[in-house]
N, CA and C atoms as an extended XYZ file, in Angstrom:
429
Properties=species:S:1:pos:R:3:atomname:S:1:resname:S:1:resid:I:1 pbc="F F F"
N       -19.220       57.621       16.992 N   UNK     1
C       -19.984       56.401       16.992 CA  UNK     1
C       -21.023       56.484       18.110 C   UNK     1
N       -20.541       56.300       19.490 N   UNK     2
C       -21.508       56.231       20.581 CA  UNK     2
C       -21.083       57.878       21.231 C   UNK     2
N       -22.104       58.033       22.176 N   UNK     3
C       -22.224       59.506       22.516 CA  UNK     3
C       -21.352       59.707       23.471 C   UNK     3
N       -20.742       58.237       23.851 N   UNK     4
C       -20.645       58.322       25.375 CA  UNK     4
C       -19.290       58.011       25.361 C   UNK     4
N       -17.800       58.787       25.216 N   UNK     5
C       -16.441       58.729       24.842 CA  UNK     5
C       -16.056       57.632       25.981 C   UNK     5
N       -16.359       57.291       26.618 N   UNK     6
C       -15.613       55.600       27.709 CA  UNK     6
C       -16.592       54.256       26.844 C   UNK     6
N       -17.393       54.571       26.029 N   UNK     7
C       -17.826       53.229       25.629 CA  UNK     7
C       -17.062       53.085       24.106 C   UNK     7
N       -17.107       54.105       23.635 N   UNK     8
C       -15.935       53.891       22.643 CA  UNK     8
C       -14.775       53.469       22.605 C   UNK     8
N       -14.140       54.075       23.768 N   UNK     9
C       -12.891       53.731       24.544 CA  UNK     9
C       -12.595       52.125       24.621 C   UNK     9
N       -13.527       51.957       25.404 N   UNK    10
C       -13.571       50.893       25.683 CA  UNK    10
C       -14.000       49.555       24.347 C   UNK    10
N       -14.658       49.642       23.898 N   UNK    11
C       -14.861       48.925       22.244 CA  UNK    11
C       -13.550       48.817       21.396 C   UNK    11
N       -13.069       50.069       21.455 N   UNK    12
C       -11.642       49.698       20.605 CA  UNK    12
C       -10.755       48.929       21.332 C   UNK    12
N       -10.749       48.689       22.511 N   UNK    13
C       -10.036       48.386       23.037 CA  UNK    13
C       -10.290       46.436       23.287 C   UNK    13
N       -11.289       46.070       23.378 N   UNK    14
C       -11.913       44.957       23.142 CA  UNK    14
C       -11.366       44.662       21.916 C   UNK    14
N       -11.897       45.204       20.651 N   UNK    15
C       -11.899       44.518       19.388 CA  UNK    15
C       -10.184       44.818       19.170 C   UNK    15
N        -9.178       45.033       19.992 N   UNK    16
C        -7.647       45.315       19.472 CA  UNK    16
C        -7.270       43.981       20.003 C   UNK    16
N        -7.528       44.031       21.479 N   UNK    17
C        -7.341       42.978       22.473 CA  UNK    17
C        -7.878       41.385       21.368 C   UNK    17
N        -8.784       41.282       20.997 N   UNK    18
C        -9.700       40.390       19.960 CA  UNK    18
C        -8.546       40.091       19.319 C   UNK    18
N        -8.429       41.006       18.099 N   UNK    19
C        -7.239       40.839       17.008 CA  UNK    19
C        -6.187       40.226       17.361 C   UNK    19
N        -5.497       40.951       18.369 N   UNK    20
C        -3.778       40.332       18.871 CA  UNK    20
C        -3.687       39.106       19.420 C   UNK    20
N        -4.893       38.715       20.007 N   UNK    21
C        -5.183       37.514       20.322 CA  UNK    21
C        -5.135       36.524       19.300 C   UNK    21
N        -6.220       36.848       18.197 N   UNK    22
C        -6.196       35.331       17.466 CA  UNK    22
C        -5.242       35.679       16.291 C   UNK    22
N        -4.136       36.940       16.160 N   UNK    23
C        -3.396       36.938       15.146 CA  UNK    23
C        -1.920       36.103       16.103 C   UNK    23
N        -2.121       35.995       17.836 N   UNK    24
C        -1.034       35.450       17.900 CA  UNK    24
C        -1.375       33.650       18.212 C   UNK    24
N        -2.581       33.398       18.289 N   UNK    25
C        -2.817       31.665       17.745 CA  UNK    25
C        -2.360       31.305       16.717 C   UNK    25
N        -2.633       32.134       15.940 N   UNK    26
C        -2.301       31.611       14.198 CA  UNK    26
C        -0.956       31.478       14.356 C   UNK    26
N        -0.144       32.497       14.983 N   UNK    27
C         1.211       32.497       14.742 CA  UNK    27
C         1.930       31.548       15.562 C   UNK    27
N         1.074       31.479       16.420 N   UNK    28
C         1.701       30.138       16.991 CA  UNK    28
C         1.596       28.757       16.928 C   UNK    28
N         0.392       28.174       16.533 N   UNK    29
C        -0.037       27.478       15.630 CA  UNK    29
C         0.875       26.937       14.188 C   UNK    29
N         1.076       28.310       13.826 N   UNK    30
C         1.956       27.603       12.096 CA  UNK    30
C         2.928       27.572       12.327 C   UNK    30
N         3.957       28.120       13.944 N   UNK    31
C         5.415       27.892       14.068 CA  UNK    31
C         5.470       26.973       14.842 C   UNK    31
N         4.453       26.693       15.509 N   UNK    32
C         4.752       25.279       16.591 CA  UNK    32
C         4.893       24.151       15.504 C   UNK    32
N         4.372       23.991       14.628 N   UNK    33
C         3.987       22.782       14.182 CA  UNK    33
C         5.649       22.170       12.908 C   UNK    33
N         5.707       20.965       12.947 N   UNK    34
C         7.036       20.619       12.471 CA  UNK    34
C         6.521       20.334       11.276 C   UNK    34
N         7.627       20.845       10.416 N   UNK    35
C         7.085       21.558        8.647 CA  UNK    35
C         7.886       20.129        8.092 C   UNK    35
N         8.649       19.554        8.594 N   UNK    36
C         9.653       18.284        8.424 CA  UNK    36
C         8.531       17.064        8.466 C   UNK    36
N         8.864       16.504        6.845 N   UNK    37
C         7.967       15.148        6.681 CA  UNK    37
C         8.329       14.020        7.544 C   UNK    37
N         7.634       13.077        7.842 N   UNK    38
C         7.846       12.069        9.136 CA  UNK    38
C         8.648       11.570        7.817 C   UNK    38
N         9.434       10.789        8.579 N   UNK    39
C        10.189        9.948        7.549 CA  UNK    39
C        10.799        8.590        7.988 C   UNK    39
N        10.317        7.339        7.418 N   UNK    40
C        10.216        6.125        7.741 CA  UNK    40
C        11.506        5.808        8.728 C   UNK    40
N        11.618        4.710        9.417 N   UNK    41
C        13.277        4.866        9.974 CA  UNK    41
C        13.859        3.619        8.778 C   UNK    41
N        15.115        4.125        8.370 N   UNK    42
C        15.968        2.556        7.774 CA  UNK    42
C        16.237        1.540        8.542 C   UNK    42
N        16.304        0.635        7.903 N   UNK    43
C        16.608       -0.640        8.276 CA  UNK    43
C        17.882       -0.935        9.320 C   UNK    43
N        18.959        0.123        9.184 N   UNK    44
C        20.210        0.444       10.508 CA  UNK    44
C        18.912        0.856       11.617 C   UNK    44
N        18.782        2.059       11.782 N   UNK    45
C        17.940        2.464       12.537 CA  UNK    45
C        17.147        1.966       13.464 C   UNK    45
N        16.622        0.346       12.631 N   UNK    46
C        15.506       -0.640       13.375 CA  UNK    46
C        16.606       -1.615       13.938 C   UNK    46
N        17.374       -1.966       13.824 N   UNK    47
C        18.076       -2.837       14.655 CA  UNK    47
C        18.874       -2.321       15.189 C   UNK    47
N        19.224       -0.990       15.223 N   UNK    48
C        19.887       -0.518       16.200 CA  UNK    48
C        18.931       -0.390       17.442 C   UNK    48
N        17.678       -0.131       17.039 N   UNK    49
C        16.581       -0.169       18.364 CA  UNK    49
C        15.873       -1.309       18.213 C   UNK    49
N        16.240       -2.255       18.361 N   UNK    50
C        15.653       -3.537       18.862 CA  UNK    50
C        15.720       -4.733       19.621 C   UNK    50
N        15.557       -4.915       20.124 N   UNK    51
C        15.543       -6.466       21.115 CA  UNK    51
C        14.957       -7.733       20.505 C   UNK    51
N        15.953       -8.346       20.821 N   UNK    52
C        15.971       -9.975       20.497 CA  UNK    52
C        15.453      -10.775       21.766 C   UNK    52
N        14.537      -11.072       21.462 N   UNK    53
C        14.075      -12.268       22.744 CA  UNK    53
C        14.504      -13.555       22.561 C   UNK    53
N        14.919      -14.280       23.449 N   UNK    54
C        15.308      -15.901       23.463 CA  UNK    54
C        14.175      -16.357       22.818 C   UNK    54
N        14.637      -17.327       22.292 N   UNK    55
C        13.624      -18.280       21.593 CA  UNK    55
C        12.946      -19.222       23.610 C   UNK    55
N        11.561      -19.124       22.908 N   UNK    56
C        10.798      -19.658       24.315 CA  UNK    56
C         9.875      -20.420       23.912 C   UNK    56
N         9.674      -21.914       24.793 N   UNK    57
C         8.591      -22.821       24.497 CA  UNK    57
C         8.316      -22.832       25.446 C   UNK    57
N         6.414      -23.022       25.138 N   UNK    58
C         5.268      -23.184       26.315 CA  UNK    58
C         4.132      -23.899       25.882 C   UNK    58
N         3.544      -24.425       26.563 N   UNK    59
C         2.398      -25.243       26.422 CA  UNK    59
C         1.494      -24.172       25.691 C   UNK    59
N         0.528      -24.346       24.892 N   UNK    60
C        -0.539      -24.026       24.707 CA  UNK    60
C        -2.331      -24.569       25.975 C   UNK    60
N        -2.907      -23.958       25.496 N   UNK    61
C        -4.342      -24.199       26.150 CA  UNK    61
C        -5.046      -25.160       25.739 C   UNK    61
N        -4.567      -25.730       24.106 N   UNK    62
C        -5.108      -26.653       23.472 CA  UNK    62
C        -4.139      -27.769       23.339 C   UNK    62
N        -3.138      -27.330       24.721 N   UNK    63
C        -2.566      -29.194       24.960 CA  UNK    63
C        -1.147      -29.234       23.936 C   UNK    63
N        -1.098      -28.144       22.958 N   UNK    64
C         0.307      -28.368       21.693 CA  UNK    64
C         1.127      -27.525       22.737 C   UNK    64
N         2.158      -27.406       21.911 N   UNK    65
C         3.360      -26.643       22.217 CA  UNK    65
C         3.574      -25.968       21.158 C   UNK    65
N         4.198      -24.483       21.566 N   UNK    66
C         4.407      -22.974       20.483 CA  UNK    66
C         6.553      -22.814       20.758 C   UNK    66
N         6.979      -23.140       20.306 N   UNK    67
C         8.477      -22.410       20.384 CA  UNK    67
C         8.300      -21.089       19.309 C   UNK    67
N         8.832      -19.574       19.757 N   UNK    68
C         8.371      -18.624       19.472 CA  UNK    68
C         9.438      -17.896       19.339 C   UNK    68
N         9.849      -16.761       18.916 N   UNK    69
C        10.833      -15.997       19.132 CA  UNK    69
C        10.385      -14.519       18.602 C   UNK    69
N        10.564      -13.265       19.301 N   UNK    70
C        10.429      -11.955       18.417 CA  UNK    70
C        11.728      -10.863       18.871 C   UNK    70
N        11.415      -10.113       17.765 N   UNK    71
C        11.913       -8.764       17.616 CA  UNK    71
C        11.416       -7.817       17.913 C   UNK    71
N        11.882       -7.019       19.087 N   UNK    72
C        10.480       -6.068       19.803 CA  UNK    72
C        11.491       -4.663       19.228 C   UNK    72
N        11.041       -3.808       18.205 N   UNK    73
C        11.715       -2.733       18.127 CA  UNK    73
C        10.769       -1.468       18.473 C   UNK    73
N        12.055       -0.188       19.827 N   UNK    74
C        11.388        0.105       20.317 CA  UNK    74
C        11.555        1.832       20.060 C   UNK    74
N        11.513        2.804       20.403 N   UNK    75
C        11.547        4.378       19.885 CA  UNK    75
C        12.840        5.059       20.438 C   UNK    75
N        13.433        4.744       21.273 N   UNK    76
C        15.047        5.390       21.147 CA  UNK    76
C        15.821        4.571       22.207 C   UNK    76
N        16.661        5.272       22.654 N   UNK    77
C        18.042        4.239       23.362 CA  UNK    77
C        17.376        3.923       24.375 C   UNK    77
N        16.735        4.889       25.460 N   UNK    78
C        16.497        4.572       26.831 CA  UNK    78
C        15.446        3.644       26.986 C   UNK    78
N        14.291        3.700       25.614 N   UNK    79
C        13.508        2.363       25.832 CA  UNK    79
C        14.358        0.884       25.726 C   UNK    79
N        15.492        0.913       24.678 N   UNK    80
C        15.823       -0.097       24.593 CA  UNK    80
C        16.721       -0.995       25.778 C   UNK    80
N        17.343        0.154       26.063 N   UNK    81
C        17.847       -0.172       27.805 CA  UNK    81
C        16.797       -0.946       28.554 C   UNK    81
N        15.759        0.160       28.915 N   UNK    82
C        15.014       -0.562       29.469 CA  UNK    82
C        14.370       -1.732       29.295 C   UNK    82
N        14.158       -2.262       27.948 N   UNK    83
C        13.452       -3.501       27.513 CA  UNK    83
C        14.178       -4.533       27.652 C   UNK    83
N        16.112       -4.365       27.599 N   UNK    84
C        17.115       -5.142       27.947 CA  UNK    84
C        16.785       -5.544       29.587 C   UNK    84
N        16.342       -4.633       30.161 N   UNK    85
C        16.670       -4.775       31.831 CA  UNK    85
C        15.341       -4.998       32.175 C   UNK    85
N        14.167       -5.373       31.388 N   UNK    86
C        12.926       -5.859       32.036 CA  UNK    86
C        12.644       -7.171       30.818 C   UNK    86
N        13.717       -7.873       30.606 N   UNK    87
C        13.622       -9.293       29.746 CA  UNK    87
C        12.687      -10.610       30.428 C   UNK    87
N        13.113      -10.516       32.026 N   UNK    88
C        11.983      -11.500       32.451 CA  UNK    88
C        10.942      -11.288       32.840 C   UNK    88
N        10.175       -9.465       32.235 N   UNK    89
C         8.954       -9.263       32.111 CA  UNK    89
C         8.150       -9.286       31.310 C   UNK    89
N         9.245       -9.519       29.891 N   UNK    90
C         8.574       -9.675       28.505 CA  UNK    90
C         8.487      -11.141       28.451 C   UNK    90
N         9.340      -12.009       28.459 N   UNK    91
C         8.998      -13.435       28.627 CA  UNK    91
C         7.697      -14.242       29.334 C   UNK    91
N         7.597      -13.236       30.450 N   UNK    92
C         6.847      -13.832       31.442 CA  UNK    92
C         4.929      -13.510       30.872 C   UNK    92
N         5.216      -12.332       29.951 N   UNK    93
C         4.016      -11.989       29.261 CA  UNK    93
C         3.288      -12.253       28.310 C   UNK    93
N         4.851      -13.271       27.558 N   UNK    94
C         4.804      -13.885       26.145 CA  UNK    94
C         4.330      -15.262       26.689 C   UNK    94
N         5.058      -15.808       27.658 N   UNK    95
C         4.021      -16.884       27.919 CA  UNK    95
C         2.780      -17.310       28.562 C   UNK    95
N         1.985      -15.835       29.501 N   UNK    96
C         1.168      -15.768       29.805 CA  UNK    96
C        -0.068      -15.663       28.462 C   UNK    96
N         0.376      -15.017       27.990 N   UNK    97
C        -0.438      -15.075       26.392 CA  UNK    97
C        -0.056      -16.209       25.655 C   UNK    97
N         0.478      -17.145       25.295 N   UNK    98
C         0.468      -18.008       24.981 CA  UNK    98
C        -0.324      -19.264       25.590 C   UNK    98
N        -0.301      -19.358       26.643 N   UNK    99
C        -0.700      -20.391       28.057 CA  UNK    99
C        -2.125      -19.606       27.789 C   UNK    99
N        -2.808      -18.945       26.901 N   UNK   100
C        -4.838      -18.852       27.045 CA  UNK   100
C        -4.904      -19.006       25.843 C   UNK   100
N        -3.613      -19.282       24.726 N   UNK   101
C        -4.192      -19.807       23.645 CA  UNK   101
C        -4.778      -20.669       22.793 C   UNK   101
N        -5.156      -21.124       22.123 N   UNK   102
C        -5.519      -22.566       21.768 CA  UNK   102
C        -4.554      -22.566       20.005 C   UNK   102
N        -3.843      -23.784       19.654 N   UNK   103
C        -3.311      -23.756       18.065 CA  UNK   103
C        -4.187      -23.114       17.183 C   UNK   103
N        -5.259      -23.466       17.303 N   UNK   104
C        -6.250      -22.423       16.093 CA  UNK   104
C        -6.339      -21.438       16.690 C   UNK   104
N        -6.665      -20.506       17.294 N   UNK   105
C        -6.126      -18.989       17.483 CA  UNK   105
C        -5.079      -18.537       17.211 C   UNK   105
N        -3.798      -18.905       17.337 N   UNK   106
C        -2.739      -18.892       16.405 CA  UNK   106
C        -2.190      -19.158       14.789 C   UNK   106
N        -3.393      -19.679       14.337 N   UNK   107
C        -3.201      -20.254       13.302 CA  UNK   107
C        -2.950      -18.940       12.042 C   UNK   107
N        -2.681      -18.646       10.821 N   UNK   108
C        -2.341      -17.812       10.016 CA  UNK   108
C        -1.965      -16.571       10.216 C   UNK   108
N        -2.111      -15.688        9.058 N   UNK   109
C        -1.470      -14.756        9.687 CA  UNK   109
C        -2.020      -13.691       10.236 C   UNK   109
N        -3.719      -14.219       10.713 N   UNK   110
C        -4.111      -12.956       11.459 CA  UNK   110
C        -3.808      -13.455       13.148 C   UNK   110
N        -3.932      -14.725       13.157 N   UNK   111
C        -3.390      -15.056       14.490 CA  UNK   111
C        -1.920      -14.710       14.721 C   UNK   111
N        -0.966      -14.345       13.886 N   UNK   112
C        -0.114      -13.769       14.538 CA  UNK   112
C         0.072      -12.340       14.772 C   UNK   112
N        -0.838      -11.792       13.733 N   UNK   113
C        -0.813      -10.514       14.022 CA  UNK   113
C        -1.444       -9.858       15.379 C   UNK   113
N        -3.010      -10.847       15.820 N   UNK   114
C        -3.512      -10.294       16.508 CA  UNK   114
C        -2.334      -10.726       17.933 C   UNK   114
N        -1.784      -11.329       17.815 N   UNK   115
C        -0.545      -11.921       18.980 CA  UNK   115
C         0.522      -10.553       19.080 C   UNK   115
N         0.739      -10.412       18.079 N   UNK   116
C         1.934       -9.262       17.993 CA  UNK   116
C         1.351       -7.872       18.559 C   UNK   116
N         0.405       -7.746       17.917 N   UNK   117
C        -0.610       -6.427       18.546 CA  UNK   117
C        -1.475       -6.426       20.066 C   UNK   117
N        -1.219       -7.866       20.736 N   UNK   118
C        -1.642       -8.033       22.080 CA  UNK   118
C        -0.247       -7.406       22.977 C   UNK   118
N         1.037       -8.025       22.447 N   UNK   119
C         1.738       -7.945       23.242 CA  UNK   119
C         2.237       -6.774       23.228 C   UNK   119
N         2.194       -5.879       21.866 N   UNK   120
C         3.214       -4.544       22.089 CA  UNK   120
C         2.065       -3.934       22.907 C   UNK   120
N         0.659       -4.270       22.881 N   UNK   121
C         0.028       -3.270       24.114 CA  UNK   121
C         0.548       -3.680       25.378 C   UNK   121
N         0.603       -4.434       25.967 N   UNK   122
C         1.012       -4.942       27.233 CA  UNK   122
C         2.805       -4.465       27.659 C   UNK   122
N         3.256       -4.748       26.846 N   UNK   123
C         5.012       -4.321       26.716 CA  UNK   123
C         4.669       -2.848       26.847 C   UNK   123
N         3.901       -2.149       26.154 N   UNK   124
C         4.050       -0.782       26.337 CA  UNK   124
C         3.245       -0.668       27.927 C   UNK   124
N         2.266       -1.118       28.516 N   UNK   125
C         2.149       -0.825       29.694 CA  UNK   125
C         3.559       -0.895       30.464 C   UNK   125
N         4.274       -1.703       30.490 N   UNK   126
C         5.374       -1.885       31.402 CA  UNK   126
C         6.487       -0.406       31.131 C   UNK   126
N         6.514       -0.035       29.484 N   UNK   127
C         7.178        0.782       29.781 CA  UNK   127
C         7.041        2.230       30.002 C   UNK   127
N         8.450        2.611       30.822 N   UNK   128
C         8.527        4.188       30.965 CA  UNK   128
C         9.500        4.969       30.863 C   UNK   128
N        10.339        4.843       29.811 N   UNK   129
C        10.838        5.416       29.164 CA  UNK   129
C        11.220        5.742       28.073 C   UNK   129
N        10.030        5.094       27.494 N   UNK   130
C         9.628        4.769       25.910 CA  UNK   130
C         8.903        3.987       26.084 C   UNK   130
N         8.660        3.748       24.279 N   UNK   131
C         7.178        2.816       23.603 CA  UNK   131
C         7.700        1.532       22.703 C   UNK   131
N         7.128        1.034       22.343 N   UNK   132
C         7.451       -0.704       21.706 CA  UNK   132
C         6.806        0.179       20.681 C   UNK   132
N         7.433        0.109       19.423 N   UNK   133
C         6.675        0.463       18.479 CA  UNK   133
C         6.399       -0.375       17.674 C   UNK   133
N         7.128       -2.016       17.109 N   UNK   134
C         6.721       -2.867       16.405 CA  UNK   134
C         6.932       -4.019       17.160 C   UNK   134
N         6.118       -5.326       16.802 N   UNK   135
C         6.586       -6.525       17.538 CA  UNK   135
C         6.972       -7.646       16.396 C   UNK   135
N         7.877       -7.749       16.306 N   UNK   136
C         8.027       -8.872       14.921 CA  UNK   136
C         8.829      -10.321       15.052 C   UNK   136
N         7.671      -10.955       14.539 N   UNK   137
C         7.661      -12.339       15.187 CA  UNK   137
C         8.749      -12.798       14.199 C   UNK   137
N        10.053      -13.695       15.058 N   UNK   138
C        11.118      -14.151       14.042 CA  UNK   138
C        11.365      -15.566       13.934 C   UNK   138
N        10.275      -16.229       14.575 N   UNK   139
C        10.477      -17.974       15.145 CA  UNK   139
C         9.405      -18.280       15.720 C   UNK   139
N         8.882      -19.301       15.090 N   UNK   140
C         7.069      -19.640       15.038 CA  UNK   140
C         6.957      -20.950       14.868 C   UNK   140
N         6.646      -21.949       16.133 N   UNK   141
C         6.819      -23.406       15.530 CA  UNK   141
C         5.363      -23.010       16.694 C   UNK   141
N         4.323      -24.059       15.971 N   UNK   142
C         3.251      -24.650       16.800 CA  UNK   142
C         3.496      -26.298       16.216 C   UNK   142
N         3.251      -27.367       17.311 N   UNK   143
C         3.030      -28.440       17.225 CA  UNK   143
C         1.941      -28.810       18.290 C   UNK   143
């Protein structure tokens, strides 16, 4: 090829180095990755990881009152521990968000959704040893 036997040398040695390289991405790549379909959790599953909050009433911003209650289900045992042992941090968050609401911001069911999706962000700041993965509202009185 070239005249000069160290640049040859050296070329094969590049383009081998090249090869083994991206033949061992690939290979690691298609074995890292989990070939196992996600698969929904059952209904045992979700109440085995979930927390029950006291039913809690608080003023609203628009002067009514909300009595509320949810189901915070969370991703394995040690979150749920923990969500047991930080109860008067979830309360204290549920009524801080409640206390800037007004009854019509709450009203149907995007006001509860956007409620449910405020708080599992905030619940998940607090935690660290797991994640809140659903928030499900089980007791909903506005007056």
């Amino acid at each position: 090829m070239f005249k000069n036997k160290l640049v040859n040398i050296m070329l094969i040695i590049l383009i081998s180095l090249t090869l083994i390289g991206g033949i061992t991405l690939v290979l690691i790549n298609y074995l890292s990755t989990d070939n196992a379909p996600y698969n929904e959790p059952t209904i045992d599953e979700i109440i085995a990881l979930s927390y029950d909050t006291p039913e809690i009433t608080t003023n609203l911003k628009s002067n009514d009152f909300a009595r509320i209650q949810f189901k915070i289900q969370v991703d394995n045992k040690k979150a749920l521990s923990e969500i047991q042992k930080r109860n008067f941090q979830l309360d204290n968050i549920i009524i801080r968000e409640l206390a800037g609401m007004r009854a019509s911001d709450l009203a149907g069911e995007e006001g509860i959704e956007g409620l449910e999706s405020r708080l599992k962000l905030r619940f998940n700041e607090l935690m660290q040893d797991g994640m809140v993965v659903q928030v499900y509202t089980t007791g909903w009185i506005i007056q």
